[in-house]
C-alpha positions as CSV (number, residue, x, y, z in Angstrom):
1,X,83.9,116.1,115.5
2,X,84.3,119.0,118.2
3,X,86.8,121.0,115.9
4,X,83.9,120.7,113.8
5,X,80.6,121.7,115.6
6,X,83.3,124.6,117.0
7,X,82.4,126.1,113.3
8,X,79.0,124.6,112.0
9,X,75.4,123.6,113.4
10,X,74.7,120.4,113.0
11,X,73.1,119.4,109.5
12,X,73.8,117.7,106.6
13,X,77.9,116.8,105.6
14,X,79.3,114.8,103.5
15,X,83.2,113.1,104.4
16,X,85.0,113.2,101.0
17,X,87.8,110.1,101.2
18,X,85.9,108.6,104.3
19,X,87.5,105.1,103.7
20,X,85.2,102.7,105.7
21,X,83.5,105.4,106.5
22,X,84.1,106.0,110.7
23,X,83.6,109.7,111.0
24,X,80.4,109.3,109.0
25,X,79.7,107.1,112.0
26,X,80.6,109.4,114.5
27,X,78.9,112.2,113.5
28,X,75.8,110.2,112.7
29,X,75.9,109.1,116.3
30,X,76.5,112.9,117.6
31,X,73.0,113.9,115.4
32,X,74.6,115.2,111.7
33,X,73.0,113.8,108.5
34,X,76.2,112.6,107.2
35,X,77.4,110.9,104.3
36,X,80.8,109.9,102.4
37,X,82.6,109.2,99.6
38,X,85.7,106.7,98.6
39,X,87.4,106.3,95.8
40,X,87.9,102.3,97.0
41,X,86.1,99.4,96.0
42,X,88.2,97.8,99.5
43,X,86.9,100.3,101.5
44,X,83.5,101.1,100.4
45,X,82.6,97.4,100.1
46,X,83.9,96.8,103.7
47,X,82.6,100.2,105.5
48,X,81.3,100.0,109.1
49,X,78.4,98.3,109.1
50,X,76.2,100.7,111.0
51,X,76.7,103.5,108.1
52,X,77.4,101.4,105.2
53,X,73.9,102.0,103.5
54,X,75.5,106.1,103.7
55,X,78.7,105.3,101.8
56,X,79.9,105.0,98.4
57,X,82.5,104.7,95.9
58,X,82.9,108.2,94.0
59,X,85.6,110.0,92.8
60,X,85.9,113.6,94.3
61,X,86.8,115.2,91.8
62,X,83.5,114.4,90.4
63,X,80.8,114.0,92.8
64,X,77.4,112.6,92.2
65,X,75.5,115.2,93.9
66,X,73.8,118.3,93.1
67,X,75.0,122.0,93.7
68,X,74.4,122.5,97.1
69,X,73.6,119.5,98.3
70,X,75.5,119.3,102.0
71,X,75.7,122.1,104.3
72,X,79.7,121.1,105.0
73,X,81.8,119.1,103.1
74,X,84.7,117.6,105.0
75,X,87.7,116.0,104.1
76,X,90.9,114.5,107.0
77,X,93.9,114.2,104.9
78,X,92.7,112.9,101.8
79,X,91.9,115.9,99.4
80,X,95.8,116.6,99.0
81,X,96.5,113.2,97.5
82,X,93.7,113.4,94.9
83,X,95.0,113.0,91.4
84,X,98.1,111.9,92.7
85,X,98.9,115.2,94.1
86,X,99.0,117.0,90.9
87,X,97.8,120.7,90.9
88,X,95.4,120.3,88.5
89,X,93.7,117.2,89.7
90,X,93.1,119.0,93.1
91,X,91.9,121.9,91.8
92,X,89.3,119.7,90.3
93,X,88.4,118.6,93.3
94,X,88.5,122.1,95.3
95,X,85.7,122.9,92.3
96,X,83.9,119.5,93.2
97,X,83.6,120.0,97.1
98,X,82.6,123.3,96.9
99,X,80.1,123.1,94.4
100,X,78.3,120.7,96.3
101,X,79.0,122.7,99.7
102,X,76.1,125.2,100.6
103,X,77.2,126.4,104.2
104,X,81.5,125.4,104.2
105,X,84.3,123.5,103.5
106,X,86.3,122.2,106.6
107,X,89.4,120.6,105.6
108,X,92.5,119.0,107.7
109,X,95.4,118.7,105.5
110,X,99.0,118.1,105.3
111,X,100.9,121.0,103.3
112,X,104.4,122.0,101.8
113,X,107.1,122.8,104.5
114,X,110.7,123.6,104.3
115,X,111.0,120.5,106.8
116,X,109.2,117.7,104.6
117,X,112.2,119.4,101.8
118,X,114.9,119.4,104.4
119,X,114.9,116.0,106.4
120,X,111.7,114.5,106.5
121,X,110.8,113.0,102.6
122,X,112.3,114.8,99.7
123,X,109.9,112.4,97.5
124,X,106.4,113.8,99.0
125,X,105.7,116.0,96.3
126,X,102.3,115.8,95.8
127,X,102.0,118.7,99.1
128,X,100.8,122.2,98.2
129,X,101.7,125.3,99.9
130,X,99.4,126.7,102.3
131,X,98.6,129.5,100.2
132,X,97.3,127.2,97.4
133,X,94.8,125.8,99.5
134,X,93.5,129.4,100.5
135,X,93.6,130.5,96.8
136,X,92.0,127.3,95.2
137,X,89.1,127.8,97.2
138,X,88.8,131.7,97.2
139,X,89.3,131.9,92.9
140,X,86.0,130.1,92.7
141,X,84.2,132.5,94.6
142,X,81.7,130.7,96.4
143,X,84.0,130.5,99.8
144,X,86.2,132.7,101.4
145,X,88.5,131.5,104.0
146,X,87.9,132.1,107.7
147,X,90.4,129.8,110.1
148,X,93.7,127.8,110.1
149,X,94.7,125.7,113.0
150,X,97.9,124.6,112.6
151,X,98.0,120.7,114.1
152,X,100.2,118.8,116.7
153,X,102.7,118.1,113.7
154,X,104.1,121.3,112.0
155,X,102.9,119.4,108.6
156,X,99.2,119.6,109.4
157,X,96.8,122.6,109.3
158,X,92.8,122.5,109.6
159,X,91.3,125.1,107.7
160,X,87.4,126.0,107.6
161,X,86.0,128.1,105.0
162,X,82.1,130.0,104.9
163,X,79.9,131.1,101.9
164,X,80.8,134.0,100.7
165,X,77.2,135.2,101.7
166,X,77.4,133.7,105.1
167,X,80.3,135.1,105.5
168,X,79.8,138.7,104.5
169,X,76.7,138.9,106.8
170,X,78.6,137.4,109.8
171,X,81.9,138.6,109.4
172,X,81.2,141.6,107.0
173,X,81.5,144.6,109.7
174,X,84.2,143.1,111.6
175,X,87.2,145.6,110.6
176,X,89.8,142.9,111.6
177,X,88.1,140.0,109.4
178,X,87.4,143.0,105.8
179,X,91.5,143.8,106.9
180,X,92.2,140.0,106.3
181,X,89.8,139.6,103.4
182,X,91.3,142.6,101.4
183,X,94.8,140.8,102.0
184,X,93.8,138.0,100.9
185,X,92.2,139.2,97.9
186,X,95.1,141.7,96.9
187,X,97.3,138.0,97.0
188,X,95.0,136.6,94.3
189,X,95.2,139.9,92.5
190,X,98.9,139.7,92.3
191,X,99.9,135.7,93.2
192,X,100.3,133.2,90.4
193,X,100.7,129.8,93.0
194,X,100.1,126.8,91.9
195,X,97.8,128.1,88.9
């Protein structure tokens, strides 16, 4: 909750994969409007029972929620795994979250490294390069990317992304931030990863 009121005011989120729902709890409890999502019966019928009335079952890659509906959508190592991992599936739900995302997108994630390939798991193919994540959210062009925290493991990364329109009037003068944005957008212009 502090990585994430380091990057948004409090308002409404919504917790995509939020199981029985404890970080809705915690940010209810610390003043957000917050909400979340599971795609378990298990867990949805069992969430905490202080925010169970703000959980339910719902598959993210199709949301029941209008455009816009949450100022931040969050997601702690679950969006990866949608779909089984498959490109495609997440994609899907990169469209979902940030459709229904008006202010940002704050994800922590576990991505492709040489050392999950080298010694750890061979098997856990369903993780995307980092790039991926930055290009599946920047092609729909509603969020641009803005910070990457790499965790306590080497395998985990928090990344937060603003509105484009947020973002410009924030960011937009910053020469160091248009330098990165113009990378980035010369790597979509030329990258074919994961799509």
């Amino acid at each position: 909750m502090s990585f994430l009121e380091r990057f948004f005011e409090k308002g409404s989120i919504l917790f995509v994969g939020c199981a029985k729902g404890f970080e809705v709890r915690m940010a209810r409890e610390r003043g957000w409007d917050a909400y979340g999502t599971d795609f378990s019966d298990y867990a949805v019928q069992n969430a905490d029972p202080k925010v169970k009335d703000y959980v339910q079952k719902a598959d993210t890659r199709k949301l029941p929620f209008g455009d816009d509906s949450f100022d931040v959508v969050a997601g702690f190592n679950t969006i990866e795994h949608v779909g089984a991992g498959e490109p495609e599936e997440i994609l899907v739900a990169l469209k979902e979250v940030s459709r229904v995302a008006k202010q940002g997108l704050l994800f922590k994630l576990s991505f492709r490294h040489w050392v999950v390939v080298s010694c750890v798991d061979p098997a856990f193919i369903e993780l995307q390069p980092f790039a991926f994540w930055i290009e599946g959210i920047e092609r729909l062009g509603k969020h641009l990317f803005f910070h990457s925290e790499v965790g306590p493991a080497p395998l985990h990364a928090w990344m937060v992304f603003y509105s484009k329109e947020k973002w410009s009037k924030t960011f937009g003068e910053n020469k160091d931030a248009k330098f990165w944005a113009q990378q980035i957008e010369e790597r979509l212009r030329t990258s074919n990863l994961g799509f």
